[in-house]
PyMOL Python script that loads the backbone (N, CA, C, O; Angstrom):
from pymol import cmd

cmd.read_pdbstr("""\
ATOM      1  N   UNK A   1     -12.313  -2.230  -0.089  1.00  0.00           N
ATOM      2  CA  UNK A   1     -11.859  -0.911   0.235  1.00  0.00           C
ATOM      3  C   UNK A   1     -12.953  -0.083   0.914  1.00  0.00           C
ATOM      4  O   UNK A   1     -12.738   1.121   1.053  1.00  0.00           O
ATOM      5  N   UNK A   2     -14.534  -0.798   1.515  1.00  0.00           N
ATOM      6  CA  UNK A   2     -15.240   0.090   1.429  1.00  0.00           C
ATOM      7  C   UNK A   2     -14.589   0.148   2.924  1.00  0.00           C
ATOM      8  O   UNK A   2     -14.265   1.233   3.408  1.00  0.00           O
ATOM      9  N   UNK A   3     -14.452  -0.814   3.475  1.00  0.00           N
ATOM     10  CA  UNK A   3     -13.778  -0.836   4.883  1.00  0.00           C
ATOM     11  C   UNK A   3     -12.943   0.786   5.321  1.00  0.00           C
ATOM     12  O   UNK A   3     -13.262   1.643   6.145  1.00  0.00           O
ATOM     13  N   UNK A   4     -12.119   0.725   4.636  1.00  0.00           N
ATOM     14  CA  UNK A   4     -10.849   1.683   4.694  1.00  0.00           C
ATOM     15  C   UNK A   4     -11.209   2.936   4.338  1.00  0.00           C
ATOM     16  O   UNK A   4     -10.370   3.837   4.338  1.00  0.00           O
ATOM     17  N   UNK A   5     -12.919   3.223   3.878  1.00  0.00           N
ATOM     18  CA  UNK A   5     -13.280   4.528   3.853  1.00  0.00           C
ATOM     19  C   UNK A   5     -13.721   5.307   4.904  1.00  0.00           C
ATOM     20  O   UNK A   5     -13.641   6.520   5.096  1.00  0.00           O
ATOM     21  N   UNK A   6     -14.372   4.089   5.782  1.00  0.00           N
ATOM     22  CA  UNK A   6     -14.930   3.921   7.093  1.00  0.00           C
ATOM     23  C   UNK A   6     -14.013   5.205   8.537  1.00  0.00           C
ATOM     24  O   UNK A   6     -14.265   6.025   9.419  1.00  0.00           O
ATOM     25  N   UNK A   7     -12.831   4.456   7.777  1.00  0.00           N
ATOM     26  CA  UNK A   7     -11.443   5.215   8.880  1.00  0.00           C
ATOM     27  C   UNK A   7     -10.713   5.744   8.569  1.00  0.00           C
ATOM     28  O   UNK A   7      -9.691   5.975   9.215  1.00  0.00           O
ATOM     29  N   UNK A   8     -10.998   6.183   7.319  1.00  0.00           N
ATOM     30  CA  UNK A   8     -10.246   7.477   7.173  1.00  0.00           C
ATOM     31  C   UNK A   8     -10.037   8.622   7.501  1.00  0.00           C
ATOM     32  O   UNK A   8     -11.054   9.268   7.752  1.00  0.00           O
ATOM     33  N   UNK A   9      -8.991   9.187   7.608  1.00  0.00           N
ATOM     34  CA  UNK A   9      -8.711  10.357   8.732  1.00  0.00           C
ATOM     35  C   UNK A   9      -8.896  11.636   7.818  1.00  0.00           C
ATOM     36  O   UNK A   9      -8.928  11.677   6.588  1.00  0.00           O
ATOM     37  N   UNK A  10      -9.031  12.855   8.892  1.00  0.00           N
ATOM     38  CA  UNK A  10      -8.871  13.998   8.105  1.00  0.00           C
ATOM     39  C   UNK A  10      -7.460  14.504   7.355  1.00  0.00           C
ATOM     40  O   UNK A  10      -6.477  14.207   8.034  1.00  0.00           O
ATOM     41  N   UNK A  11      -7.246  14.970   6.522  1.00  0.00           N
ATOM     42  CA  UNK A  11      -6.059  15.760   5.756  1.00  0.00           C
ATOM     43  C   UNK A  11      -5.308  16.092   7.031  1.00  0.00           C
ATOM     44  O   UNK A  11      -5.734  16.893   7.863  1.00  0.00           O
ATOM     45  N   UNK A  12      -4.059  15.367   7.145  1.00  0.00           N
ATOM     46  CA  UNK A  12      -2.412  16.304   7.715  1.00  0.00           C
ATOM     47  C   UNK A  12      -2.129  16.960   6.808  1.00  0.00           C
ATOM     48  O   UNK A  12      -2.431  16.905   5.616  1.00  0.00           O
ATOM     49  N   UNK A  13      -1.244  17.913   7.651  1.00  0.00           N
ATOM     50  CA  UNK A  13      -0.933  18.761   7.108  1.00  0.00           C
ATOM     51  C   UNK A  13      -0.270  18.958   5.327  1.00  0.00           C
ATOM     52  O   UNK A  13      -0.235  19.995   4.664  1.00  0.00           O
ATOM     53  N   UNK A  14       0.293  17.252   4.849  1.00  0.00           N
ATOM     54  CA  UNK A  14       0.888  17.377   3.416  1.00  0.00           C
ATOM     55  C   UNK A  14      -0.407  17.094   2.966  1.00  0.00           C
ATOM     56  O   UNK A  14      -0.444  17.076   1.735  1.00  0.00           O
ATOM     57  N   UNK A  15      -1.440  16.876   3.481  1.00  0.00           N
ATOM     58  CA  UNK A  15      -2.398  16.752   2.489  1.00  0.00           C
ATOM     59  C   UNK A  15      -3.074  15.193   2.265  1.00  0.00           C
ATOM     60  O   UNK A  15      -3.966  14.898   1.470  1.00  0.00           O
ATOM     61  N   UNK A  16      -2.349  14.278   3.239  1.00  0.00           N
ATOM     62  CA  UNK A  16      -2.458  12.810   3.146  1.00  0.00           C
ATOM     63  C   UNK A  16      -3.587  12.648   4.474  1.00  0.00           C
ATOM     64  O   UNK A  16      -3.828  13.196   5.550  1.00  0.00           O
ATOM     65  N   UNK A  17      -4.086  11.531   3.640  1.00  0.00           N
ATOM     66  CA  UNK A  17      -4.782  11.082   5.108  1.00  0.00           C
ATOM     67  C   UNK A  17      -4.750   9.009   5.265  1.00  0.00           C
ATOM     68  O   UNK A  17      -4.550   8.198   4.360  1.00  0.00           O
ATOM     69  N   UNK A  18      -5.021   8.755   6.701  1.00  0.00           N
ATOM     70  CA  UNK A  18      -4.730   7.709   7.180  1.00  0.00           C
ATOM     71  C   UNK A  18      -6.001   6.704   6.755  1.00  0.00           C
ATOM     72  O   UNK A  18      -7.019   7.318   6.437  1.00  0.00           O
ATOM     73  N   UNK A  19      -6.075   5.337   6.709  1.00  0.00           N
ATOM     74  CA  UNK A  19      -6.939   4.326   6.907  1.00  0.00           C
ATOM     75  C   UNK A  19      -6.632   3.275   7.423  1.00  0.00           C
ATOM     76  O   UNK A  19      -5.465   3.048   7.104  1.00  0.00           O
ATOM     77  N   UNK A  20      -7.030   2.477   8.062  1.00  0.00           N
ATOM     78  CA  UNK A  20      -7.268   1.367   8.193  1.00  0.00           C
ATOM     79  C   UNK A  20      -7.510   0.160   7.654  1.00  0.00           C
ATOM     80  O   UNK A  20      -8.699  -0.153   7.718  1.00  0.00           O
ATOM     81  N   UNK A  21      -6.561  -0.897   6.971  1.00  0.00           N
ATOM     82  CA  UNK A  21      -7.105  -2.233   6.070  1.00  0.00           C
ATOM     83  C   UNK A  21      -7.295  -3.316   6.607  1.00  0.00           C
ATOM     84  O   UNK A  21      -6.256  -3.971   6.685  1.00  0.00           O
ATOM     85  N   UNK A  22      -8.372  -3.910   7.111  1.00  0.00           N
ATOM     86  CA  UNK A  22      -8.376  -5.133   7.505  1.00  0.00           C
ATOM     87  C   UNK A  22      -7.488  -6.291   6.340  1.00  0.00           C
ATOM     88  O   UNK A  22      -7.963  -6.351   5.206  1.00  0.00           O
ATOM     89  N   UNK A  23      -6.319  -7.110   6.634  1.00  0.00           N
ATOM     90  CA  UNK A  23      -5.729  -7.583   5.966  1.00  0.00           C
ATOM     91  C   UNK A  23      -6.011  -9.172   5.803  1.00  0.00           C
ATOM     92  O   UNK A  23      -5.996  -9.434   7.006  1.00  0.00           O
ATOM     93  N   UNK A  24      -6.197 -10.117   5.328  1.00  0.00           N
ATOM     94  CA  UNK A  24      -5.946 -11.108   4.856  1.00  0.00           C
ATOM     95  C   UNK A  24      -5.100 -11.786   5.234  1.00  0.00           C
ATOM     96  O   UNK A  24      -5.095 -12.476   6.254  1.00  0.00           O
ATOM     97  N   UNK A  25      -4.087 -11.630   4.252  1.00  0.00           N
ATOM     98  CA  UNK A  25      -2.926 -11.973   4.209  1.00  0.00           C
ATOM     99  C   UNK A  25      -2.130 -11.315   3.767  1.00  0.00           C
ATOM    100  O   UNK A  25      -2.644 -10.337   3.223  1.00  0.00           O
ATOM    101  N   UNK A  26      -0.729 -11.334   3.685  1.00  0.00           N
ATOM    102  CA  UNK A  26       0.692 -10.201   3.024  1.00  0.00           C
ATOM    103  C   UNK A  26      -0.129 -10.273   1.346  1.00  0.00           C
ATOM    104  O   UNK A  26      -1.013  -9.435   1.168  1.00  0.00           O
ATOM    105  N   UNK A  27       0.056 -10.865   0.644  1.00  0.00           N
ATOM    106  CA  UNK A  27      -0.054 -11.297  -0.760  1.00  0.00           C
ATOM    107  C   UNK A  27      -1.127 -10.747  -1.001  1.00  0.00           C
ATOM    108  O   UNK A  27      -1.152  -9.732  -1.697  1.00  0.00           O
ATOM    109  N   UNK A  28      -2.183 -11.260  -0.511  1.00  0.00           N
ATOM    110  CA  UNK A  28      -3.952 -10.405  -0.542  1.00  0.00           C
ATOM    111  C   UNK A  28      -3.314  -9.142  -0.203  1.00  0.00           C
ATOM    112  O   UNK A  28      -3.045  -8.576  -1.262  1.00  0.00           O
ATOM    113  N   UNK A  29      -3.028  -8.591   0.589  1.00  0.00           N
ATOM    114  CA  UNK A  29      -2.997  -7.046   1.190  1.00  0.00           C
ATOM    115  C   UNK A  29      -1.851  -6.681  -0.222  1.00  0.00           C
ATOM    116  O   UNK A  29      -2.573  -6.435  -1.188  1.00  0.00           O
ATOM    117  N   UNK A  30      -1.145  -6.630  -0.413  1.00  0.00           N
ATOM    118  CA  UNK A  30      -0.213  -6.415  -1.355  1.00  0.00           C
ATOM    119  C   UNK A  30      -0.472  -6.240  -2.582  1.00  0.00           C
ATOM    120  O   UNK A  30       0.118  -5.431  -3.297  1.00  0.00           O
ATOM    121  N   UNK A  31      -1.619  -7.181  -3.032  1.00  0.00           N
ATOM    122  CA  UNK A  31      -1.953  -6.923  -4.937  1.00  0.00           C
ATOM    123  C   UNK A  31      -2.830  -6.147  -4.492  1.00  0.00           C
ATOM    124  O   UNK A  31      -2.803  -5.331  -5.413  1.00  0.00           O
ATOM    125  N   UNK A  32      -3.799  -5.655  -3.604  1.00  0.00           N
ATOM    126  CA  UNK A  32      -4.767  -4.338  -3.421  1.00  0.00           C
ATOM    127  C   UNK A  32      -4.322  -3.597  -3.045  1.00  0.00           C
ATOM    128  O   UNK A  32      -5.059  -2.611  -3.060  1.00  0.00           O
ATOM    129  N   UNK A  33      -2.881  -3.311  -2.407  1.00  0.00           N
ATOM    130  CA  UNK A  33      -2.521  -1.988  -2.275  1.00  0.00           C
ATOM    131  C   UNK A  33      -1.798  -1.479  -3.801  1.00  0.00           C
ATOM    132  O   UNK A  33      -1.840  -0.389  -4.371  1.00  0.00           O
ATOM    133  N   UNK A  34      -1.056  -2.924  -4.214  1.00  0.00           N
ATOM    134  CA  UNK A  34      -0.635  -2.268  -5.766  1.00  0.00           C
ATOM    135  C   UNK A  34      -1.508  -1.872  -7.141  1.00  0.00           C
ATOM    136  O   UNK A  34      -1.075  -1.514  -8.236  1.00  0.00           O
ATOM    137  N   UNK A  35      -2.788  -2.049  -6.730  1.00  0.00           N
ATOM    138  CA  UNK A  35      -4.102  -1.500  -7.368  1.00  0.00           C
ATOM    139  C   UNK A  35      -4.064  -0.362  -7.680  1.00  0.00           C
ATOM    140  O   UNK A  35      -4.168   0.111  -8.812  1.00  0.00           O
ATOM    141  N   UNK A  36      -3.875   0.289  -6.459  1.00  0.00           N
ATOM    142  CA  UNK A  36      -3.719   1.572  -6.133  1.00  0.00           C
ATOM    143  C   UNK A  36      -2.692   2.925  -6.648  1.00  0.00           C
ATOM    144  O   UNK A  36      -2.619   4.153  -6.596  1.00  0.00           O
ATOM    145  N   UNK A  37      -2.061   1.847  -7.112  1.00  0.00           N
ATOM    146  CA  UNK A  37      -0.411   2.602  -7.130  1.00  0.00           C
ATOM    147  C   UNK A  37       0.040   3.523  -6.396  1.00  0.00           C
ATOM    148  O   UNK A  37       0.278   3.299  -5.209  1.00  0.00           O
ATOM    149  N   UNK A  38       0.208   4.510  -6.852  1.00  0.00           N
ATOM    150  CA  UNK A  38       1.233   5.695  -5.984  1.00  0.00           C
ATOM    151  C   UNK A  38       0.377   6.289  -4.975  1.00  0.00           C
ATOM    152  O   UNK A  38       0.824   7.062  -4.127  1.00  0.00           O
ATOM    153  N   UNK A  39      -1.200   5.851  -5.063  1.00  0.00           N
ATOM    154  CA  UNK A  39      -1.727   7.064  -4.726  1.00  0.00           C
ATOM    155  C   UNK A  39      -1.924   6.232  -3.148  1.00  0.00           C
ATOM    156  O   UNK A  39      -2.650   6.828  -2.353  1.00  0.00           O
ATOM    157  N   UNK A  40      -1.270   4.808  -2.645  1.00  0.00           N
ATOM    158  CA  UNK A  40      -1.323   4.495  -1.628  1.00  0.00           C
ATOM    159  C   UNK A  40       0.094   4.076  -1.377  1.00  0.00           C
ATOM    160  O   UNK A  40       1.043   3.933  -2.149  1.00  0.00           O
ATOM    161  N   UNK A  41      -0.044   3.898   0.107  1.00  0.00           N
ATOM    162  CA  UNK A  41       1.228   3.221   1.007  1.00  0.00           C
ATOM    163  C   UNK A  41       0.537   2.794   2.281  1.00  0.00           C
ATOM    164  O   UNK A  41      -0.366   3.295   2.951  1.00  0.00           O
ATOM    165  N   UNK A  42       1.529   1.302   2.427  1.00  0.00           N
ATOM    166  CA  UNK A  42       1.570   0.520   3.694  1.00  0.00           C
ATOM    167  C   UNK A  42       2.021   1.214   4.394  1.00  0.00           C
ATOM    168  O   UNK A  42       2.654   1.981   3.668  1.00  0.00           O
ATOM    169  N   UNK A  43       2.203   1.626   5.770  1.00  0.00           N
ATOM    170  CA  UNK A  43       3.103   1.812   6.580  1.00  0.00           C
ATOM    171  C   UNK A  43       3.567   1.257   7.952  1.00  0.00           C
ATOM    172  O   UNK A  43       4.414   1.574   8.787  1.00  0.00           O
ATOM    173  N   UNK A  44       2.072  -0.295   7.725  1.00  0.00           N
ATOM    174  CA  UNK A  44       2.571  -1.386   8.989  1.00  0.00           C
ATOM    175  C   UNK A  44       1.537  -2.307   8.525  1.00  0.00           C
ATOM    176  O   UNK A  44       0.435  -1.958   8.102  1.00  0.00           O
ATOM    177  N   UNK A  45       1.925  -3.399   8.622  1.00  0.00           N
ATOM    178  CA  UNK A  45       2.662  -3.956   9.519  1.00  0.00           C
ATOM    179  C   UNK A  45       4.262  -4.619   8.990  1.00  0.00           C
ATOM    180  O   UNK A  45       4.419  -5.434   8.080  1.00  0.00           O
ATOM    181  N   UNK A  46       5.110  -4.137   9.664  1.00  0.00           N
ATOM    182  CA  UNK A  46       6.120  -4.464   8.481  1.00  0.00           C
ATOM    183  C   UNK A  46       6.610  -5.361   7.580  1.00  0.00           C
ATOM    184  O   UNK A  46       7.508  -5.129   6.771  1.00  0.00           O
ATOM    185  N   UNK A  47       5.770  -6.821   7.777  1.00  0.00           N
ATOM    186  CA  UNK A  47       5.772  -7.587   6.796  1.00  0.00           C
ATOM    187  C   UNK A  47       5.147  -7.220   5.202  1.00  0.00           C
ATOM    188  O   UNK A  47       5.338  -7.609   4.050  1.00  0.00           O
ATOM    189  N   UNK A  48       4.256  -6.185   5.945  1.00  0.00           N
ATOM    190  CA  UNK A  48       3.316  -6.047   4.490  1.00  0.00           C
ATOM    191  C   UNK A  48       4.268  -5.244   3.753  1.00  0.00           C
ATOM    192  O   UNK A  48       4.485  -5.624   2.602  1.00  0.00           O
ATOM    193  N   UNK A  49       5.019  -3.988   4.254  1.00  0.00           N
ATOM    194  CA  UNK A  49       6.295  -2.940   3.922  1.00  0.00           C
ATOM    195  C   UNK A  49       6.963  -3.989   3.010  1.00  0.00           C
ATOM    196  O   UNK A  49       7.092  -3.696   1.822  1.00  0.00           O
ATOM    197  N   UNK A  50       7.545  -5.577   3.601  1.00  0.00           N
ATOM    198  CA  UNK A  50       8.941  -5.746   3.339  1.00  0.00           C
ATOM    199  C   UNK A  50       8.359  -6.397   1.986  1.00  0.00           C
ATOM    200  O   UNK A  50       9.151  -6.313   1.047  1.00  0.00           O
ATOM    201  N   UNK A  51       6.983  -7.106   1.659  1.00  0.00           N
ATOM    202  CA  UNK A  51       6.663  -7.677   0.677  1.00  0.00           C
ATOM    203  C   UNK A  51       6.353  -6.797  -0.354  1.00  0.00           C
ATOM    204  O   UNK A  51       6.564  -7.143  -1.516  1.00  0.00           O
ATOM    205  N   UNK A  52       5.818  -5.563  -0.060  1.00  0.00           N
ATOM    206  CA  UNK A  52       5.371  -4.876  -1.270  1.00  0.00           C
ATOM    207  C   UNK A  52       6.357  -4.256  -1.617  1.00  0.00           C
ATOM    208  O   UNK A  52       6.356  -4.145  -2.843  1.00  0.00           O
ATOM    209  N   UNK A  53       7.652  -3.548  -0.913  1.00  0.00           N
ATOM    210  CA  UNK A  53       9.060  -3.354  -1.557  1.00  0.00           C
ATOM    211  C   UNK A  53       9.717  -4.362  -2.116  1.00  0.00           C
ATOM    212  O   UNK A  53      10.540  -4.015  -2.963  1.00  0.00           O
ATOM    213  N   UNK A  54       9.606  -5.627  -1.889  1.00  0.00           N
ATOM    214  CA  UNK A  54      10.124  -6.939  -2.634  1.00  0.00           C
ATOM    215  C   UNK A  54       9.216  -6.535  -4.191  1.00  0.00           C
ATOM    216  O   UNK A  54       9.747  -6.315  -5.280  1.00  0.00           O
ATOM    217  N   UNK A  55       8.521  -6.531  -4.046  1.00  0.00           N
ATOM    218  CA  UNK A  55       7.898  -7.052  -5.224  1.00  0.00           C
ATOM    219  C   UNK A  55       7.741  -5.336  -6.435  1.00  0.00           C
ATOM    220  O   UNK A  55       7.517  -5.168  -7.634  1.00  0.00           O
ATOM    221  N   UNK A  56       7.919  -4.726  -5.657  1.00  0.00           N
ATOM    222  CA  UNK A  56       7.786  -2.997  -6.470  1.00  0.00           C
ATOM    223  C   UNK A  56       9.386  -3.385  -6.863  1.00  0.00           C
ATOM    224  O   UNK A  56       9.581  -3.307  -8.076  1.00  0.00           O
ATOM    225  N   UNK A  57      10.095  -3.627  -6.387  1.00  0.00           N
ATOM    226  CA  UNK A  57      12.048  -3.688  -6.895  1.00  0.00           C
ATOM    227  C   UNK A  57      11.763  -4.583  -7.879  1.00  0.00           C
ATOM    228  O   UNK A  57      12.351  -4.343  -8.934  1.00  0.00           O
ATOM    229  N   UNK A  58      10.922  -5.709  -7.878  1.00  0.00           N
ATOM    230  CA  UNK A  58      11.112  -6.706  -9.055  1.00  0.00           C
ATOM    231  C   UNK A  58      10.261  -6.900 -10.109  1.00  0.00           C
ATOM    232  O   UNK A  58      10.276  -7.594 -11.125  1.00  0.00           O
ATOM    233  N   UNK A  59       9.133  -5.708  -9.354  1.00  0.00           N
ATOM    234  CA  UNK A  59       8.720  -5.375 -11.267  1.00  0.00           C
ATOM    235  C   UNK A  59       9.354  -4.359 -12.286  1.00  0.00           C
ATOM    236  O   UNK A  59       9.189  -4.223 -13.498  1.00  0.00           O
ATOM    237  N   UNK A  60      10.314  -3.541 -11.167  1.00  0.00           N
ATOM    238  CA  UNK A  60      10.850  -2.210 -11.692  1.00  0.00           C
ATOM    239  C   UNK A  60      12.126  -3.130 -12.590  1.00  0.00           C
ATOM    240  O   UNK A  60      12.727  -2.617 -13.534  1.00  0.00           O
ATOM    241  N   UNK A  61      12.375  -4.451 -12.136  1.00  0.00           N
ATOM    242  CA  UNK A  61      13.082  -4.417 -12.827  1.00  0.00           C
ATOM    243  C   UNK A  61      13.144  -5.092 -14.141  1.00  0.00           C
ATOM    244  O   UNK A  61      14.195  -5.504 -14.632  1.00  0.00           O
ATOM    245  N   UNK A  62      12.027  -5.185 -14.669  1.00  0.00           N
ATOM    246  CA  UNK A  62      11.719  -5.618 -15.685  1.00  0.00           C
ATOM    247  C   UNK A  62      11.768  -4.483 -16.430  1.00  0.00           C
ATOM    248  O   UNK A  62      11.447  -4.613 -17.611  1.00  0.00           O
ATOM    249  N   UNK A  63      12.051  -3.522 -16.091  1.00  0.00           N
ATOM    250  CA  UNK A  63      11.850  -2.544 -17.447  1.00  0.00           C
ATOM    251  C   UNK A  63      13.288  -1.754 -17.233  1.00  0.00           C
ATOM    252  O   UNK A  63      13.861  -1.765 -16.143  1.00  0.00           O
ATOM    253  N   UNK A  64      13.846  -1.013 -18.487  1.00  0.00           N
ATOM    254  CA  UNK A  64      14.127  -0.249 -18.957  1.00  0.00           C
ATOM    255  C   UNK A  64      15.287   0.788 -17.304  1.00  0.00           C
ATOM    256  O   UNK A  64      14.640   1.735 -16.857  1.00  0.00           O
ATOM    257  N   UNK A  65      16.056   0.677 -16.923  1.00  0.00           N
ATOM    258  CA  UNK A  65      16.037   1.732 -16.062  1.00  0.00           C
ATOM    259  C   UNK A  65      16.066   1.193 -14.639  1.00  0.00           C
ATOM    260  O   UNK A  65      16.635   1.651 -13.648  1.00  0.00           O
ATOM    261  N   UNK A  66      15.292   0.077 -14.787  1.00  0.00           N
ATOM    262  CA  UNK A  66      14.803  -0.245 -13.344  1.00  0.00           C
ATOM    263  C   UNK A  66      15.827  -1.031 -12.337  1.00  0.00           C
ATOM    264  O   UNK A  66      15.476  -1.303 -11.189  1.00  0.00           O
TER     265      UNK A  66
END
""", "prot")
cmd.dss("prot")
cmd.show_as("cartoon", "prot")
cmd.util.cbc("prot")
cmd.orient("prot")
């Protein structure tokens, strides 16, 4: 992650800001963004999107609600 501190952007306007992850692979990129929890999001490349929504639906559904 020290990478992704490197390029991080200034605060938009909600208050979020952008980085850069050099990725691996989907799976590698995916258990380090779910490290993170809420306090990150993919937003490309859309394989990485379609795997980490695969896998956030199928831990949710192990519980209660989900």
């Amino acid at each position: 992650m020290r990478l992704a501190r490197r390029t991080l952007t200034e605060d938009d306007a909600e208050g979020r800001r952008r980085a850069r992850i050099p990725m691996e692979s989907v799976p590698h990129a995916t258990a380090g963004l779910l490290r993170l929890g809420i306090d990150a999001q993919a937003l490309e490349p859309a394989a990485l999107v379609a795997h980490l929504t695969e896998t956030v639906r199928a831990m949710a559904g192990l519980y209660p609600g989900g």
